[in-house]
C-alpha positions in Angstrom: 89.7 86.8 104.7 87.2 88.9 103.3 86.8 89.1 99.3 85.5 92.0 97.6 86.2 94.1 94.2 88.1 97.2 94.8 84.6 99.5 94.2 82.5 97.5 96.5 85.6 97.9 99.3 85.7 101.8 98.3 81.7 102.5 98.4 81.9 100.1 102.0 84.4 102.7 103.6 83.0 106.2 105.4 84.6 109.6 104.6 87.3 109.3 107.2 88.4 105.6 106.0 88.4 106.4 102.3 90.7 109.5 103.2 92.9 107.1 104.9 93.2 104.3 102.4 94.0 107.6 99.7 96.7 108.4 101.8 98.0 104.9 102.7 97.8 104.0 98.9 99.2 107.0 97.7 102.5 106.4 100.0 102.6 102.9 98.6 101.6 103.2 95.3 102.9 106.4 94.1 99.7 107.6 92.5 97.8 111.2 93.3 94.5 110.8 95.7 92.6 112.0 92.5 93.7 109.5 91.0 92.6 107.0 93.9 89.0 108.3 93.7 88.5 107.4 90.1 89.4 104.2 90.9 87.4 103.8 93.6 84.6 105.3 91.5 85.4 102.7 88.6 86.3 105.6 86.6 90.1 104.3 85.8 91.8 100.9 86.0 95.2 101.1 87.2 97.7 99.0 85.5 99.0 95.8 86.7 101.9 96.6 88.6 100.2 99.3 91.0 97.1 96.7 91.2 99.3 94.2 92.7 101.0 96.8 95.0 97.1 98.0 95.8 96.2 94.4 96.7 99.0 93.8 99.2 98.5 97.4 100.7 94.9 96.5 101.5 95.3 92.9 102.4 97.9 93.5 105.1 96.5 96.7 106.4 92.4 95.8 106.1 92.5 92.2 106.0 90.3 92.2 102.5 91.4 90.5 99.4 90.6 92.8 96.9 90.1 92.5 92.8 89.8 94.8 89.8 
């Protein structure tokens, strides 16, 4: 399994991926797509408890371990 920091997986994914992975995450998560982006831009941190759900999202959908 792949490791990566969260912005390194964001700026890796095309247009079409990254619009999938908003929509994925905000199903899980419970957070806006607005919100995704300025994650994925390293704009915002989330908090712990939607970091963990983040991680497990990506790591059983993407098979990438992913860290903040």
């Amino acid at each position: 399994m792949e490791k990566k920091s969260f912005i390194d997986f964001w700026k890796s994914l095309d247009a079409v991926q990254k619009n999938d992975l908003r929509v994925l995450i905000a199903r899980n998560v419970d957070c806006s797509m607005n919100t995704i982006d300025r994650y994925g831009c390293g704009y915002r941190k989330p908090n712990a408890f939607k970091q963990k759900k983040m991680v497990a999202v990506i790591k059983r959908n993407y098979q990438v371990e992913v860290s903040f």
